[in-house]
Backbone bond lengths (Angstrom), bond angles and torsions (degrees), N, CA, C in turn:
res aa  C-N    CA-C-N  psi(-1)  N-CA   C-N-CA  omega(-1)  CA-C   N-CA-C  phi
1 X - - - 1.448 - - 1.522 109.86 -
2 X 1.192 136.80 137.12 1.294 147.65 145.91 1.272 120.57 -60.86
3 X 1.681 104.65 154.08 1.727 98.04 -163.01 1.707 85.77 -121.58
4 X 1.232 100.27 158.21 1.184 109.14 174.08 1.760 126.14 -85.16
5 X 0.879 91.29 12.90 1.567 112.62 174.53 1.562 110.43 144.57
6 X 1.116 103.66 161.99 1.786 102.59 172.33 1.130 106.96 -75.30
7 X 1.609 146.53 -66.56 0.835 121.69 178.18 2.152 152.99 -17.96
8 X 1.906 80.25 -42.25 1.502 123.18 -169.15 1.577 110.04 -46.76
9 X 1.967 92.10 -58.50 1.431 109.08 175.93 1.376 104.23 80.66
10 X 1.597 121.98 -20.34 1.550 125.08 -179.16 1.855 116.80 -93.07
11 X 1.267 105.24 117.18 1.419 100.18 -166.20 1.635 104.00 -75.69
12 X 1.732 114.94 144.20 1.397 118.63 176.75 1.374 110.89 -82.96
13 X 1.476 122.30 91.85 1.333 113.94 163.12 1.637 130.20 -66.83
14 X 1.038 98.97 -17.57 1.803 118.78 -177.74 1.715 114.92 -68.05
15 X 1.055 102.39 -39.84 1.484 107.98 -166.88 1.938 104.64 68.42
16 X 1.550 78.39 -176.16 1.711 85.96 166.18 1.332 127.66 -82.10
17 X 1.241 126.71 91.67 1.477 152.87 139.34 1.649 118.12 -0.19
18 X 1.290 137.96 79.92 1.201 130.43 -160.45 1.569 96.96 -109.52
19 X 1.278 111.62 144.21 1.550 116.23 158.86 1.398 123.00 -82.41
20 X 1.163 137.44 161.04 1.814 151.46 165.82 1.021 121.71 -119.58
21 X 1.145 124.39 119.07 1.335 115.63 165.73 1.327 105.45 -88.75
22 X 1.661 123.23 124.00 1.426 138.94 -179.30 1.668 107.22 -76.54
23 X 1.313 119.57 123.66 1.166 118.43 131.24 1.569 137.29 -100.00
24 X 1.608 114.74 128.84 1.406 99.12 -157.62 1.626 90.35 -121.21
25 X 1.805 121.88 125.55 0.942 121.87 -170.23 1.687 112.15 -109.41
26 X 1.217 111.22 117.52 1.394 117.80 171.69 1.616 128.78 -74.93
27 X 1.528 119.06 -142.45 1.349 110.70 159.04 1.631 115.26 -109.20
28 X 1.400 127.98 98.04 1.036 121.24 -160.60 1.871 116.37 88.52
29 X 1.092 95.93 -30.37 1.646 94.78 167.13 1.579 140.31 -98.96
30 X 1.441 125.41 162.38 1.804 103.25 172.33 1.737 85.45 -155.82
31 X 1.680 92.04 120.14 1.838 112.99 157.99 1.167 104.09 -93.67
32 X 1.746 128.11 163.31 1.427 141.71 145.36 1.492 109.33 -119.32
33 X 1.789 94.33 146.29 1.384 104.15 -178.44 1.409 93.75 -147.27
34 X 1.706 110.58 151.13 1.354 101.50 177.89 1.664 111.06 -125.45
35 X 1.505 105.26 148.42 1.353 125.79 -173.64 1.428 118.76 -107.22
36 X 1.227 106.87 148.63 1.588 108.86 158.32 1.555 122.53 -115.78
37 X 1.149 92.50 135.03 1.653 99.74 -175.99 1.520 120.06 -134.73
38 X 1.417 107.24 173.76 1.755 93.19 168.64 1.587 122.37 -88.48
39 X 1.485 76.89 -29.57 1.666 94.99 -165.52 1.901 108.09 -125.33
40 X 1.129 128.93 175.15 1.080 127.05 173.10 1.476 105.31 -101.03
41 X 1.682 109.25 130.96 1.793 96.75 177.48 1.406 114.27 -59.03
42 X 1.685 95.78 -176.27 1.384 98.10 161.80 1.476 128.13 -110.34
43 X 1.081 136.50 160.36 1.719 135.80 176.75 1.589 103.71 -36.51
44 X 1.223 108.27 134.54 1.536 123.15 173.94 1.617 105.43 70.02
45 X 1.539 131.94 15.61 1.234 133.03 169.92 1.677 122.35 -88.23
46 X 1.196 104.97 102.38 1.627 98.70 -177.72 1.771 122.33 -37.44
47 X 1.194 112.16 128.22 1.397 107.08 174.21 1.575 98.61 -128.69
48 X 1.829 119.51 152.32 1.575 128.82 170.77 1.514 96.80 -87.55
49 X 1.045 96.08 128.14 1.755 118.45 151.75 1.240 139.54 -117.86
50 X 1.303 171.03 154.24 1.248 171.06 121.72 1.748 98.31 30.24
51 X 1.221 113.80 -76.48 1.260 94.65 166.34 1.199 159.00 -106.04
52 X 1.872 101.72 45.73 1.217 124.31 -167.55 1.164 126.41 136.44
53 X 1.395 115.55 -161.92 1.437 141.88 172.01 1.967 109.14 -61.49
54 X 1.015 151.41 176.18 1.332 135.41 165.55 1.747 110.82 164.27
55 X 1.292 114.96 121.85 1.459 127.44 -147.86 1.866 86.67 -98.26
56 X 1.169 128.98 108.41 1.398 124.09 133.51 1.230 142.10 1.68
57 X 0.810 115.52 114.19 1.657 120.58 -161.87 1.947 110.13 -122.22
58 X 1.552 94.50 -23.55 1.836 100.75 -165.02 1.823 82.79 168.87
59 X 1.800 91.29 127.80 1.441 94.44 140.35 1.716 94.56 -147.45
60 X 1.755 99.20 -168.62 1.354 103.09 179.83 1.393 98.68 -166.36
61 X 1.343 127.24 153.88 1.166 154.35 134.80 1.357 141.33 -143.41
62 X 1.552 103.72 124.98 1.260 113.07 -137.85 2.254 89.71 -79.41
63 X 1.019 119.61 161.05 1.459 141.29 175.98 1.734 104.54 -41.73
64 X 1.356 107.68 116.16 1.630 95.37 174.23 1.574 102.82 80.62
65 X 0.828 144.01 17.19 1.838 130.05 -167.39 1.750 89.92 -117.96
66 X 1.130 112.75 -175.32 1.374 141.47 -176.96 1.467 119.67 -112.86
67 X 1.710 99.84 -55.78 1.152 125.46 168.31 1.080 134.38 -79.01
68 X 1.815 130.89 145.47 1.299 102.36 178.25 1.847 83.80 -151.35
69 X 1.421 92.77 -170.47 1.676 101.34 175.40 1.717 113.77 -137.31
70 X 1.624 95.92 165.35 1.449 90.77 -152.50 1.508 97.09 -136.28
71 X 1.419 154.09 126.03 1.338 138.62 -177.78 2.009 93.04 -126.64
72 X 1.298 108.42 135.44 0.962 105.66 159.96 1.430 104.85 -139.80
73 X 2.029 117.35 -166.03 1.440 126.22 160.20 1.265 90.53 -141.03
74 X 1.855 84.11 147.78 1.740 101.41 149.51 1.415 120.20 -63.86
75 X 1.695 108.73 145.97 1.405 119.69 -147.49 1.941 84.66 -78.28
């Protein structure tokens, strides 16, 4: 575990916490929903969204950012 400083004394189990902005692509349609994660999935990795189940298609986060993006479809 990592500590959040010496002082802190409290170990960081969380890590760094990134947000996504979801794009979720239908047939003819596109919702966004946003997630928090640690990491960005990978292609063909199931992720839950607002409306469901939803297979990966592309994400990214760029080095150092906070933010990232997320495209998937319903299966």
């Amino acid at each position: 575990m990592r500590d959040r400083g010496p002082a802190s004394g409290v170990p960081d189990i969380m890590g760094s916490v990134h947000r996504f902005i979801v794009t979720i692509e239908g047939h003819g349609w596109t919702e966004s929903d946003v997630l928090e994660l640690l990491e960005p999935p990978d292609e063909g990795e199931p992720i839950e969204t607002k409306l469901g189940t939803c297979v990966v298609t592309h994400a990214e986060l760029l080095p150092n950012a906070e933010h990232g993006t997320i495209v998937c479809r319903l299966p």
